[in-house]
C-alpha positions as CSV (number, residue, x, y, z in Angstrom):
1,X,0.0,0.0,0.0
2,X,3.0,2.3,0.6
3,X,4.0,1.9,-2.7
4,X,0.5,2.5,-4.8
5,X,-0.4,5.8,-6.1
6,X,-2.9,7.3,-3.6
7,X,-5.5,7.6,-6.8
8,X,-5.8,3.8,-7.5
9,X,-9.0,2.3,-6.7
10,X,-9.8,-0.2,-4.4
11,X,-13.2,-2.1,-3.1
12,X,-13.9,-0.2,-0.1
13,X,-17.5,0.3,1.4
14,X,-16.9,4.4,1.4
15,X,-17.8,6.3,-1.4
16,X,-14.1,7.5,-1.8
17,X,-12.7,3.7,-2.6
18,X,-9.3,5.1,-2.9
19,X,-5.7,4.0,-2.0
20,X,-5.2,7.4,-0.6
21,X,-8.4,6.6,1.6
22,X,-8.0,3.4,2.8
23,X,-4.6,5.5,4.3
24,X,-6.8,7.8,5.8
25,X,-9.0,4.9,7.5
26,X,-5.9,3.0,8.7
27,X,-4.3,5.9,10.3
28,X,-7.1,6.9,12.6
29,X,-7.7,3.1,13.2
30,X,-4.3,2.9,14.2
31,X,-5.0,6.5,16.7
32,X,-8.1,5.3,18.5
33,X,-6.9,1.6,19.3
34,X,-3.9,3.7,20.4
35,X,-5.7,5.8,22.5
36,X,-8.2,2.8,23.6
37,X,-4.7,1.5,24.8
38,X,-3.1,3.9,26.5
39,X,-6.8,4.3,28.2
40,X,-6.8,1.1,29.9
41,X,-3.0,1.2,31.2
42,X,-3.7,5.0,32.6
43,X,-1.3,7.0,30.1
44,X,-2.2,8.6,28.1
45,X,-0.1,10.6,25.5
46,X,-1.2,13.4,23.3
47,X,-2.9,12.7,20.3
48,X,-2.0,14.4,17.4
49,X,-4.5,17.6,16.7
50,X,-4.7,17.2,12.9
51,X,-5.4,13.5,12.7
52,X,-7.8,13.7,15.4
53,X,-9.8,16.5,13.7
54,X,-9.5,14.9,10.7
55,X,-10.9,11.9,12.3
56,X,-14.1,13.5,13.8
57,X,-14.4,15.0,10.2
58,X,-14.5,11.4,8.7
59,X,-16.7,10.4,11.1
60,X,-19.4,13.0,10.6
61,X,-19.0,12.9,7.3
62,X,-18.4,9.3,6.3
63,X,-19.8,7.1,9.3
64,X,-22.7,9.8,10.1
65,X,-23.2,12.0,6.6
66,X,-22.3,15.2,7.5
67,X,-23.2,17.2,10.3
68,X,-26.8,17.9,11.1
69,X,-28.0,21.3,9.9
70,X,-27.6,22.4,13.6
71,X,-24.4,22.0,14.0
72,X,-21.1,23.2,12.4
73,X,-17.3,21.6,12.5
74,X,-14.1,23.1,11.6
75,X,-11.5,21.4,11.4
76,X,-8.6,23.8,11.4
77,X,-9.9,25.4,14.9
78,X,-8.4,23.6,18.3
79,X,-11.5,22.8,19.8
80,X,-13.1,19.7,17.6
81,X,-16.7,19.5,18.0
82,X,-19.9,19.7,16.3
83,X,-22.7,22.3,17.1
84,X,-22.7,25.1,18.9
85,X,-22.6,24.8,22.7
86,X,-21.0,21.3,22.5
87,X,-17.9,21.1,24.6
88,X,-15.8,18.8,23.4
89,X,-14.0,16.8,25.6
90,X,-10.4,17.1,27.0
């Protein structure tokens, strides 16, 4: 997969059935067992702030389709969340 053009389609259950995406998915797979890890032992490190926005932007937007007309996300802000008045959490 390192060595495929990101553009190269694949059979993925996402619209986007993309090398380049199935990067995408792997790399916040790879954060949240991470975190689900470091969880259970009691350290926890910091996660990094793009790929964790990006991954609550896949997730409203893949997993959930898109953000309810309520609510708003942007992801180059430092506080992740979707909908005004939502705190996200720490």
């Amino acid at each position: 997969m390192s060595e495929a053009d990101s553009a190269t389609g694949v059979y993925m259950w996402a619209e986007d059935r993309t090398v380049g995406y199935i990067r995408r998915r792997q790399a916040h797979e790879a954060l949240i067992h991470r975190l689900d890890a470091e969880l259970t032992a009691g350290t926890v490190t910091a996660l990094d702030p793009t790929l964790a926005s990006d991954g609550v932007d896949e997730a409203l937007d893949v997993m959930f389709g898109g953000c309810p007309p309520w609510g708003s996300f942007e992801p180059a802000t430092s506080t992740p969340g979707c909908g005004t008045g939502v705190t996200p959490m720490p």
